[in-house]
Structures are given as C-alpha cells and as structure tokens.
N, C-alpha and C positions, 0 to 999 in steps of 0.2 A: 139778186142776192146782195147784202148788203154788208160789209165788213166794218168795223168797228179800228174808230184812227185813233195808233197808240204813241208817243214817244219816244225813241229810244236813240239812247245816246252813244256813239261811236266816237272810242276815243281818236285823234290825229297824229299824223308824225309828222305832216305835213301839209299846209294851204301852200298856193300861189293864187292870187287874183291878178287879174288883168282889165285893164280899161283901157284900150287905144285913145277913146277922145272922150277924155271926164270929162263929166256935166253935159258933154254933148247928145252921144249916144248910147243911152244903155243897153240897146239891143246886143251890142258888139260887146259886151263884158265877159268876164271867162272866168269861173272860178274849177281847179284842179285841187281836188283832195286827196288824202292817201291816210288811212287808214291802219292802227298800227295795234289793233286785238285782235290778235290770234284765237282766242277762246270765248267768246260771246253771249251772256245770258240772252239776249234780242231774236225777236223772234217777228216775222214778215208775217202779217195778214191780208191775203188777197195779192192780189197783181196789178204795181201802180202801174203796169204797161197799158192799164185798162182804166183802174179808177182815178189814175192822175198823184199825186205825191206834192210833200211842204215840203222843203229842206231848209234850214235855219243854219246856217254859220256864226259861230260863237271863237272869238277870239281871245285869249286865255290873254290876263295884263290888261285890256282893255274895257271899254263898255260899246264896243262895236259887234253888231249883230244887223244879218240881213236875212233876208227872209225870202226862197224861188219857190212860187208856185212853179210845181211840173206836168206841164197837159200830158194828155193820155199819148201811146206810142213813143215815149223817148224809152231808147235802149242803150 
C-alpha cells in the first residue's frame, strides 16, 4: 500500500533547539516543539511509524529552515 505525502502546516507556540557541540556533532542536536491548534484542518495518511516522515522547522522573522528525515519506528 502506498500512501500519498502531503504538507501540512502546524502552527507553534514553541521551538527549543539544542546543539551541545555545533559544527561538531549533529547527531546529538534536539529540536522540542509544542504546538499551539487546538482545532486542525490536517489530516495523517498512513503511519510514519512505518513509512518514515520529513519534518521541516520554519522559523517565523527569519530565513532559517531545516529539514529531519524521520526513519521508520520513532514514536
């Protein structure tokens, strides 16, 4: 089965990023979001616990955006 990857934009109330050793290691990076709609047009297709997930961080004021591939099994 094959699901179809859509967009959908969750507004914030809150980032924290974290880098213990910028430039060094990006394994160890940590970014915490908290999401702040209650009410949701968006809508899940499939289970990224299986086909894996993008997530994109877009920071409001800025032109900074980064981009996690998420392998399959994160929960």
């Amino acid at each position: 089965m094959t699901y179809a990857a859509t967009d959908q934009t969750i507004l914030g109330k809150q980032v924290l990023v974290k880098d213990p050793k910028p430039g060094v290691d990006p394994t160890k990076r940590k970014v915490v979001g908290q999401g702040k709609e209650s009410n949701s047009p968006n809508t899940i297709v499939g289970d990224p616990t299986v086909t894996g997930a993008v997530v994109t961080i877009f920071l409001n004021g800025t032109a900074e955006s980064q981009l996690f591939n998420l392998g399959t099994g994160r929960r």
